[in-house]
N, C-alpha and C positions, 0 to 999 in steps of 0.2 A: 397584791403589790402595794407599798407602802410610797405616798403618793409625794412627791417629792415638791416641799411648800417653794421651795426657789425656779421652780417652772411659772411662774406669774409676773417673773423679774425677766425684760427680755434676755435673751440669750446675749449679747455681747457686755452688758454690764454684772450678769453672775458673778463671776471672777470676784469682780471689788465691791458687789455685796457681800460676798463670803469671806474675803480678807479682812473687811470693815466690820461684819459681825463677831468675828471671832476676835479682832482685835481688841469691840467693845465689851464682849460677853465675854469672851471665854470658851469652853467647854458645853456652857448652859446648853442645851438643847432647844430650835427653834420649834415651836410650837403651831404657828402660825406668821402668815404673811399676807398680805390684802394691800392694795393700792389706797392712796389718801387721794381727795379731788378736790378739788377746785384750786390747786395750785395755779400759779400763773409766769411762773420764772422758766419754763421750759424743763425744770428739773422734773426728774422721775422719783414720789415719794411713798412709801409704803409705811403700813402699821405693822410692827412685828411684836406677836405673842411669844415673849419665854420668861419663863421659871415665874409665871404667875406676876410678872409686870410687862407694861406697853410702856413701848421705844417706838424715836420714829425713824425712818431710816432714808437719806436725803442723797441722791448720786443724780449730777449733773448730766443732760444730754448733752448733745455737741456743741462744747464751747463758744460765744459768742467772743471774735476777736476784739468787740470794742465793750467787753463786760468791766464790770469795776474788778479791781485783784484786792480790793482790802474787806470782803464778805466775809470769810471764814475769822481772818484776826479780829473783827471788829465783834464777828459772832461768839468768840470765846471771851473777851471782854464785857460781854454783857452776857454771859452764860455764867461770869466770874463776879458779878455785880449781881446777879440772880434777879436780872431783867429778863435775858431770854433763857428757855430751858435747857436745864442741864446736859453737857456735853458731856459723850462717853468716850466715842474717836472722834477726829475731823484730822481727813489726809487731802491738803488744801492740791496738790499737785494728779489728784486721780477724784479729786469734786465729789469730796464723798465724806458723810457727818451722820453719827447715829447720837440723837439725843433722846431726854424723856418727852413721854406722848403725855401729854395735858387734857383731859377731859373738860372739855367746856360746857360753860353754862354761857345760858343768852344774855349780854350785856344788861338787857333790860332789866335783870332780877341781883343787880348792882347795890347792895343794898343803901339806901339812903337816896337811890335814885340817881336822873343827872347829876344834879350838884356835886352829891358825894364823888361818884365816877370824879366829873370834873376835876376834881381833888385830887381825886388819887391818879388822874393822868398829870397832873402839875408838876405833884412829887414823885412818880416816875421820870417825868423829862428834866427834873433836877438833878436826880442820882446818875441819868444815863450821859447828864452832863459835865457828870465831874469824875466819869472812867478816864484811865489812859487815853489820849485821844486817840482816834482813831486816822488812819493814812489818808490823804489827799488823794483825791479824783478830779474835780473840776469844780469850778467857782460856778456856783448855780447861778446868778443871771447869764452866764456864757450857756450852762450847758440849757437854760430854758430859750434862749436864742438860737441855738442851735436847731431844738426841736420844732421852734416856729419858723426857719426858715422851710426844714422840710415839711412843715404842712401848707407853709403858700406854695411847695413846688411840685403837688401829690395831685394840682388838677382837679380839687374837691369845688374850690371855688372858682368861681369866674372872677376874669381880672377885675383887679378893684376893690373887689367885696371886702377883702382883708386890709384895706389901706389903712383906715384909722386906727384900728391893735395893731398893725405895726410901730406906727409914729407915736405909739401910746406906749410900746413897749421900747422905744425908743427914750423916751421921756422919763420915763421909770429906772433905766439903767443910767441913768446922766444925773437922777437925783441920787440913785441908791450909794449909802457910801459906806462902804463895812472897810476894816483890819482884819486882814486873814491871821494876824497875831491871835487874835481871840476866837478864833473857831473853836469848835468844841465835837466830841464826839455825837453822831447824828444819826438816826434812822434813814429819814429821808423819803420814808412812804409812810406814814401811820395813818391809816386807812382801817375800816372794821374789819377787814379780813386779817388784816394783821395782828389786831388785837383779841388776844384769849382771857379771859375770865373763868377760873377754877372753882368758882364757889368761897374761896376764899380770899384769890387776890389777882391781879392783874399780871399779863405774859406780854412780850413782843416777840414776834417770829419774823421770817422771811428777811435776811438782813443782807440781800443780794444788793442792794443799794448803797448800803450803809460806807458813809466817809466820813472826814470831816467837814464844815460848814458854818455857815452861819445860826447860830443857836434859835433863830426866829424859825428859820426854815417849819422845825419840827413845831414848833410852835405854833404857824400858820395852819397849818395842813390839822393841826391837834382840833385848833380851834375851830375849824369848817366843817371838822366829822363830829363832833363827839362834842359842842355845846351852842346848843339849842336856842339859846336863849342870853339876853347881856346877864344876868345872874351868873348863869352856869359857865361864862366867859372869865367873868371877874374872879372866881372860884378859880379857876382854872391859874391864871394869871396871879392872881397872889401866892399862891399854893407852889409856883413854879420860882419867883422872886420872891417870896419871903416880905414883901407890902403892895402895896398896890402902884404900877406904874406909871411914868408919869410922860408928861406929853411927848414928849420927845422918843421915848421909844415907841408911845405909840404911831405914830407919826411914822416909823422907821414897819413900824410891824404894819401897816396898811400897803406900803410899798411891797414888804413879802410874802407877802396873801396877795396881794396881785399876781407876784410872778410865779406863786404858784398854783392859782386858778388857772393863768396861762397854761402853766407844765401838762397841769391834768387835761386841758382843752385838747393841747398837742397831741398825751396819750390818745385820747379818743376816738380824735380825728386821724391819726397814722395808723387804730388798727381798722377803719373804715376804709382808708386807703390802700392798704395791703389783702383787703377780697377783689370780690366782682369790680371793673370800671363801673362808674356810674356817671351822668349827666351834672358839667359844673353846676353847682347853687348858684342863686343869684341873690338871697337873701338871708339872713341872720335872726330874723324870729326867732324866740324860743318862749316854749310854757314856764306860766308860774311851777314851784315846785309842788302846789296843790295839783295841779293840773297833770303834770307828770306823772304823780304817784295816783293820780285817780285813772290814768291811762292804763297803767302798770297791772291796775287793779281790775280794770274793763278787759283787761287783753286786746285793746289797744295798740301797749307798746308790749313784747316780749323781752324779756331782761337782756339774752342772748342774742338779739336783734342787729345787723348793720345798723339801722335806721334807729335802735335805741340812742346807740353810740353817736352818732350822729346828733340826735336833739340834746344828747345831754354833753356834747362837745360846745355846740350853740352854748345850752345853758350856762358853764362853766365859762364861753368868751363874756357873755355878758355880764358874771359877776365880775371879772375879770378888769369890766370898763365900768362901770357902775361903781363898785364896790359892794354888791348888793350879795346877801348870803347865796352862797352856791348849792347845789341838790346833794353834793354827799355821795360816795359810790358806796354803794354796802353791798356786798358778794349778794350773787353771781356778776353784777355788774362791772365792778371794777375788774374782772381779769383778764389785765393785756399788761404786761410791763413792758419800758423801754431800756434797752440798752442803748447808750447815749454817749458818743468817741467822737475822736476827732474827722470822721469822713463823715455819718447820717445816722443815724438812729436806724437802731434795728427795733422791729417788732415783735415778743416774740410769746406766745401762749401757752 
């Protein structure tokens, strides 16, 4: 018996893998099909073998009603900018996209090192800011206020604990002053899971976020994952502006690196919030990131851990209030995203 590869796909999304292959292939005969891991959008994604090349093949689980609707247009945009990889089909109305598979290599072997990377994430978020823009979803200090009310409301802390990053982040939105004239097209998460390296150049995937925004946005979050050091900052930052900035934006760019230390804190803390109840905290400690990553290393902390999530929610309030570098989520760690609407943040894995 001839073992049929779409038996690994569950049974109620068959159908529109099969429509969606055949619409992206053709005829081609599928060869093979295997599950991809460590997603984190709730989507169901597989590797599919035919005619001697990998595709990957992306069908949404059940619709989250407060998800962004501009994912797929914003995904074609920068699959047309050859930011993200090449699309074959994408049928935005049955959540379902077959592009090229990217065989990665480890950021690390980046040649030229941080710096370079650096560089070549600058002049990616230059190109990916001068596509079409991309559709409006919510004005990020709303939708990061949003997520901090539901983590003071999730019962992690005991009353109080949270009182100061409130009024901090109260302070923040009364200085922060942007023109939504000038948004720009946005990722919105770039995080090291998000970023592929081929061996020869840089990819962005997973653009379930993706809206428009404030052009810092991606630029804060750039600079927290991926430069190490004020060298590999400054790299980063000229490479994106074309000279070196000057006070006043940076000034504006400290305000958005705040609120998106805040953002990631919220993710962490809402998917601690969404297992077992635990016992309100009554304190905000957190390890240096030596200490973290020597945890990690001791087995200590488990990547997959409540209680990871939790010290590295700490970590991320404190950079948050400080200004002080944040720990960085590198896969397995970072997989929880939020879906973020007008009634609460969904959590979703």
């Amino acid at each position: 018996m001839v073992k049929d590869c779409f038996a690994i796909i569950p049974a109620a999304l068959r159908g529109s893998a099969r429509t969606a292959l055949w619409a992206a292939l053709g005829s081609t005969p599928i060869d093979a099909i295997a599950p991809l891991l460590g997603g984190v959008s709730g989507a169901f994604v597989f590797r599919i073998e035919a005619g001697g090349r990998a595709y990957v093949l992306r069908i949404e689980g059940t619709p989250s009603p407060l998800r962004n609707p501009h994912q797929y247009a914003s995904m074609q945009i920068a699959a047309e900018a050859g930011i993200a990889p090449r699309l074959h089909h994408v049928d935005e109305n049955a959540g379902v996209a077959v592009m090229d598979f990217i065989n990665q290599c480890a950021l690390e072997t980046y040649p030229g090192g941080p710096p370079a990377l650096a560089q070549a994430l600058g002049t990616m978020l230059k190109r990916l800011q001068a596509t079409p823009t991309f559709g409006h979803f919510m004005d990020y200090p709303n939708m990061v206020a949003r997520l901090w009310v539901h983590v003071c409301k999730t019962g992690l802390f005991a009353p109080g604990v949270l009182d100061a990053h409130t009024r901090r982040l109260a302070d923040i939105r009364e200085a922060y002053v942007w023109n939504s004239a000038g948004s720009v097209s946005s990722h919105n998460d770039i995080l090291p899971r998000n970023l592929l390296f081929d061996g020869a150049r840089l990819w962005l995937i997973d653009w379930e976020g993706a809206s428009r925004n404030d052009p810092l946005v991606d630029m804060a979050t750039t600079l927290d994952n991926f430069a190490a050091s004020p060298e590999s900052e400054e790299a980063l930052l000229r490479a994106w502006l074309g000279h070196t900035p000057g006070q006043g934006l940076r000034d504006r760019l400290a305000l958005v690196r705040a609120l998106t230390r805040l953002f990631y804190a919220g993710v962490q803390f809402s998917a601690v919030a969404a297992g077992p109840r635990r016992a309100p905290d009554t304190e905000l400690a957190a390890p240096t990131l030596a200490e973290f990553r020597q945890a990690l290393r001791d087995g200590g902390l488990s990547p997959e851990a409540p209680e990871t999530r939790h010290v590295l929610g700490k970590m991320y309030l404190a950079a948050f209030f400080t200004g002080d570098k944040p720990p960085g989520l590198p896969p397995p760690i970072s997989a929880f995203r939020l879906n973020v609407g007008p009634e609460a943040p969904a959590v979703t894995e």
